[in-house]
C-alpha positions in Angstrom: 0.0 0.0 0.0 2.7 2.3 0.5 3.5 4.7 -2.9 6.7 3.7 -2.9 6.3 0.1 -2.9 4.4 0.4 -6.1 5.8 -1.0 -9.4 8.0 0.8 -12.0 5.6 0.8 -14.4 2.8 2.3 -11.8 5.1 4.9 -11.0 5.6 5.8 -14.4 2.1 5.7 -15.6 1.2 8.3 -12.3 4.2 10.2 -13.4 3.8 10.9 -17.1 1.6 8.4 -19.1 -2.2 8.8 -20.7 -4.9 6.6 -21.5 -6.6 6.7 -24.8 -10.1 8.2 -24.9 -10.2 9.1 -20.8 -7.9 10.3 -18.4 -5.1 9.4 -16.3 -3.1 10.7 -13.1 -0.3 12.0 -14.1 -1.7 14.2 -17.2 -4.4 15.3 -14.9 -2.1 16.1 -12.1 0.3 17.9 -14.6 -2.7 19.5 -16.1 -3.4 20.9 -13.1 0.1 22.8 -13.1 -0.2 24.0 -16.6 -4.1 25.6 -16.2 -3.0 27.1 -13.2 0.6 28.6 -14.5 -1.4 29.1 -18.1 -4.2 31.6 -16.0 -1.2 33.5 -14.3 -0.5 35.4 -17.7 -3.6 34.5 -19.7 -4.8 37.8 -19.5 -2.2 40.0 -20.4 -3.0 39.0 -24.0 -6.3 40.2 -23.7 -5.5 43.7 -21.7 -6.5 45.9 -24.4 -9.8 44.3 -24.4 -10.6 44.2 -21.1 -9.6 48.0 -21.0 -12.0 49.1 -23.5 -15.1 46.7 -22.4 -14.8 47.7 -18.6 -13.4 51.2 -19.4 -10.5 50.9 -17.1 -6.9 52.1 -17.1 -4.0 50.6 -18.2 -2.4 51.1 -14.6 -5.9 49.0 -13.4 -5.8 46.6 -15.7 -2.0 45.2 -15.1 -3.4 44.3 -11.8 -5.4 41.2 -13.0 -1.8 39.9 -13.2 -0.1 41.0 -10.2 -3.3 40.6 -7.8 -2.7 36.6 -9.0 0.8 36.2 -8.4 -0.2 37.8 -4.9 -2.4 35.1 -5.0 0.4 33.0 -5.7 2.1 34.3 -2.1 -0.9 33.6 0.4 -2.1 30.3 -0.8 1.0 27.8 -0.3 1.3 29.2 3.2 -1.5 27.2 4.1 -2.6 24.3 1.1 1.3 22.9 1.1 1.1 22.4 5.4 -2.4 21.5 5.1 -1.8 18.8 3.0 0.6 17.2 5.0 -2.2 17.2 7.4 -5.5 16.0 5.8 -3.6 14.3 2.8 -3.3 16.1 -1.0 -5.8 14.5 -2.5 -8.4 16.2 -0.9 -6.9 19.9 -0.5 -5.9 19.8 -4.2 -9.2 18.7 -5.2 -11.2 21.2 -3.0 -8.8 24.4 -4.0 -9.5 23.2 -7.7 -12.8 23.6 -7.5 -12.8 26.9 -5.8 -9.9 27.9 -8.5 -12.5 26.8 -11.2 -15.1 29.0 -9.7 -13.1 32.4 -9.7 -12.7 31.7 -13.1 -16.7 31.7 -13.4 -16.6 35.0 -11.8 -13.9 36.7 -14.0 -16.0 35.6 -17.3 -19.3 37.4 -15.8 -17.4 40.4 -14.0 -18.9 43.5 -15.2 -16.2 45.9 -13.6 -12.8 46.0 -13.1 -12.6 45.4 -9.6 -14.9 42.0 -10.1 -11.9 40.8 -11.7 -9.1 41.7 -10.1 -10.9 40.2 -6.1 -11.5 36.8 -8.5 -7.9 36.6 -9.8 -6.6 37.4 -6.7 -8.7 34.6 -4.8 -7.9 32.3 -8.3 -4.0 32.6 -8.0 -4.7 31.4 -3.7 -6.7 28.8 -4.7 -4.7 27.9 -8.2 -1.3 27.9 -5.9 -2.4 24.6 -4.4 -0.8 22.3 -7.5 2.4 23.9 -6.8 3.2 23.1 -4.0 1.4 19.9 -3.4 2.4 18.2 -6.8 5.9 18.3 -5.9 4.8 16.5 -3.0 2.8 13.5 -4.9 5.9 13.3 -7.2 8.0 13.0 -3.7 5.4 10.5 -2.6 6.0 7.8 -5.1 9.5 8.3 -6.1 12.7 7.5 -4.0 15.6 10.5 -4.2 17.4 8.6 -6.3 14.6 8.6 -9.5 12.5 11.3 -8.2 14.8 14.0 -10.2 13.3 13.1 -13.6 9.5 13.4 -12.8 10.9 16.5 -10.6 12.4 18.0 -14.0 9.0 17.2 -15.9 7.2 19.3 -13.4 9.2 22.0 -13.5 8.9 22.6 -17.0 5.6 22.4 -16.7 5.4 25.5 -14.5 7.8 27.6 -17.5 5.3 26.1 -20.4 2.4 27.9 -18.7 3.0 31.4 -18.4 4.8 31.1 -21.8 1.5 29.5 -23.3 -1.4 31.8 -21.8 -0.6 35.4 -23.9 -0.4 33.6 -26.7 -4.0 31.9 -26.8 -5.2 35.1 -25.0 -4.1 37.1 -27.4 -6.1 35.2 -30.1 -9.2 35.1 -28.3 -9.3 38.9 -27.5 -9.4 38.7 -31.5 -12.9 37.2 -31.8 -15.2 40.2 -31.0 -15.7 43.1 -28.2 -15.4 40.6 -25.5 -13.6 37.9 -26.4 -11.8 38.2 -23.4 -15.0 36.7 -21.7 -14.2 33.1 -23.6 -10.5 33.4 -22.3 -12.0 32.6 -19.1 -14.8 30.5 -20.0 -11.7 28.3 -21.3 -10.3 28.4 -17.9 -13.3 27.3 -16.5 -14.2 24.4 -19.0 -10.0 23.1 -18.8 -10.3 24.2 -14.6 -13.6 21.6 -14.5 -12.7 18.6 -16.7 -9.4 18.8 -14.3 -11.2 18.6 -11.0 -13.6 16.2 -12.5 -11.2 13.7 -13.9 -8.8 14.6 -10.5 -11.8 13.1 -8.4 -12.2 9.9 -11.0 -8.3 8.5 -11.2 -6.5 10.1 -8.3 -5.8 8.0 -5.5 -3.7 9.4 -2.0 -0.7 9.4 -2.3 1.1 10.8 1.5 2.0 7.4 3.3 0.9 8.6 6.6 -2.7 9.3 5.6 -3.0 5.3 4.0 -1.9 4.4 6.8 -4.4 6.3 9.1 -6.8 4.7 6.5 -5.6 1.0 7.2 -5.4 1.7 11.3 -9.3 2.8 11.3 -10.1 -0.5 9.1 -8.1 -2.6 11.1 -9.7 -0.8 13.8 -13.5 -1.7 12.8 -12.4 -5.4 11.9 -11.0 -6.1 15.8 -12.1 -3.7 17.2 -9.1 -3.0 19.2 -8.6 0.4 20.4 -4.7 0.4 20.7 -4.7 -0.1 16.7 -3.7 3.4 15.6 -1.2 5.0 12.9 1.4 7.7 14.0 -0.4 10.6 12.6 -3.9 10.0 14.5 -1.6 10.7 18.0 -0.8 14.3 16.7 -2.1 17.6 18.1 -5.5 18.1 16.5 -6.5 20.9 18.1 -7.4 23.6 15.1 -5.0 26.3 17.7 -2.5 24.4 17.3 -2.8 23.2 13.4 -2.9 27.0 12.6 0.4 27.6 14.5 2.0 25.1 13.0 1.4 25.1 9.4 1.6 29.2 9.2 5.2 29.4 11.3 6.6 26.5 9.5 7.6 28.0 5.9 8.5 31.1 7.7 10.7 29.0 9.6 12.0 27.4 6.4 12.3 30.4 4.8 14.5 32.7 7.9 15.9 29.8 9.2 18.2 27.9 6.6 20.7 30.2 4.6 20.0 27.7 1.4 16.1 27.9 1.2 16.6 31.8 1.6 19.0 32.5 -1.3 17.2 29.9 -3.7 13.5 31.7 -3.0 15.4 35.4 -2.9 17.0 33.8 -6.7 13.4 32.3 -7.8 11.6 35.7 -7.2 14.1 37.5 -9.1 13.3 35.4 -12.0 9.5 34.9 -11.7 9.6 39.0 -11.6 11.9 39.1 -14.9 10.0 36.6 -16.2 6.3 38.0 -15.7 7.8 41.5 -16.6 8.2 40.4 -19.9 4.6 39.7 -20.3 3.8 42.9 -20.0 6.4 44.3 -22.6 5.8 42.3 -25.1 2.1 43.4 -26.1 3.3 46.9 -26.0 6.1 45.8 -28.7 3.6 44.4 -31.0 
């Protein structure tokens, strides 16, 4: 039962492989990277559109990007802890649905500020994948093999944001407000994700099968001293809070290493979404 235990060819197939005519786990799960890194710049092919529909300025309107990558800074504070606690399968499948939802609300906004509260609450909720991804690909793979899926992954997160002006840009093309279907194709790629997410993804975090297997082992004796590790935690909601919001500050301010590589990583995501919003005004 435990991920790692699991065949070569199981691992693979979780990692990277696809099922004709349906769905699998690992292009669902890796889907779920790409809609939410593909959303983070969507819109700024579609700026100009959005600024004569709503009537808003150009200042205004670049904050549909930065309100999400805001978004992007709240929401792993809490979903990457929280799913150590209550397992990833259902805190990525919850945020997913609530990601899939701002999207909803971005397509019907009729003002400016309508969009900008939805894209900030889409990149908290669209964070989730990134940090709990990494996790499932950690689940399954020992340290030794885990670097190839890792790389995968990571790619995943560049192909996004590379991807979104692009298709944005071609939409805002169809009519007055064809900036509307940009996020009506968020929603529809945001829904057949979380649907096919609740279809083929089992748990993967170890500790939460085995809570699983100490409660049916539990109801079969019915012995009482049966119980897995994680079930003799603290799980007093106090305590939970203080624990999973210190800990990535405590990551973060407390080993040199993690500091320069997230001080390096925000100097390139910076650079990196910059350039989105050059390049519309040099074509």
């Amino acid at each position: 039962m435990h991920p790692k235990s699991w065949s070569e060819g199981k691992k693979w197939y979780i990692s990277f492989a696809t099922t004709i005519g349906g769905t699998s786990f690992p292009r669902i799960v890796l889907n779920v990277v790409l809609n939410s890194t593909f959303a983070s710049s969507a819109p700024s092919g579609a700026l100009k559109s959005i600024q004569e529909t709503l009537g808003s300025s150009e200042e205004v309107s670049i904050l549909i990007i930065s309100f999400y990558l805001v978004g992007y800074i709240l929401g792993p504070i809490v979903f990457g802890p929280f799913s150590e606690r209550f397992g990833r399968r259902p805190v990525i499948l919850i945020t997913l649905a609530l990601y899939t939802l701002t999207q909803v609300g971005c397509a019907l906004a009729q003002n400016i500020e309508t969009i900008i509260i939805m894209r900030l609450f889409g990149g908290m909720f669209g964070s989730s994948p990134l940090v709990i991804v990494g996790g499932v690909l950690a689940d399954i793979w020992d340290s030794y093999r885990r670097g190839q899926a890792m790389s995968m992954f990571s790619a995943t997160t560049f192909l996004g944001p590379t991807l979104g002006p692009f298709i944005a840009g071609y939409m805002s093309m169809t009519g007055p407000e064809g900036w509307r279907w940009l996020f009506w194709f968020l929603t529809m790629f945001g829904g057949v994700s979380t649907i096919g997410l609740f279809l083929t993804v089992p748990e993967t975090y170890a500790p939460i099968i085995l809570r699983r297997k100490a409660r049916k082992v539990r109801e079969e004796t019915g012995d009482p001293l049966v119980y897995a590790a994680i079930e003799r935690e603290d799980r007093r909601i106090l305590k939970l809070l203080k624990i999973t919001l210190s800990r990535p500050f405590q990551l973060l301010f407390g080993d040199i290493i993690i500091f320069l590589v997230c001080l390096y990583l925000s100097f390139c995501y910076g650079v990196q979404y910059m350039f989105y919003q050059v390049c519309p005004h040099l074509t």
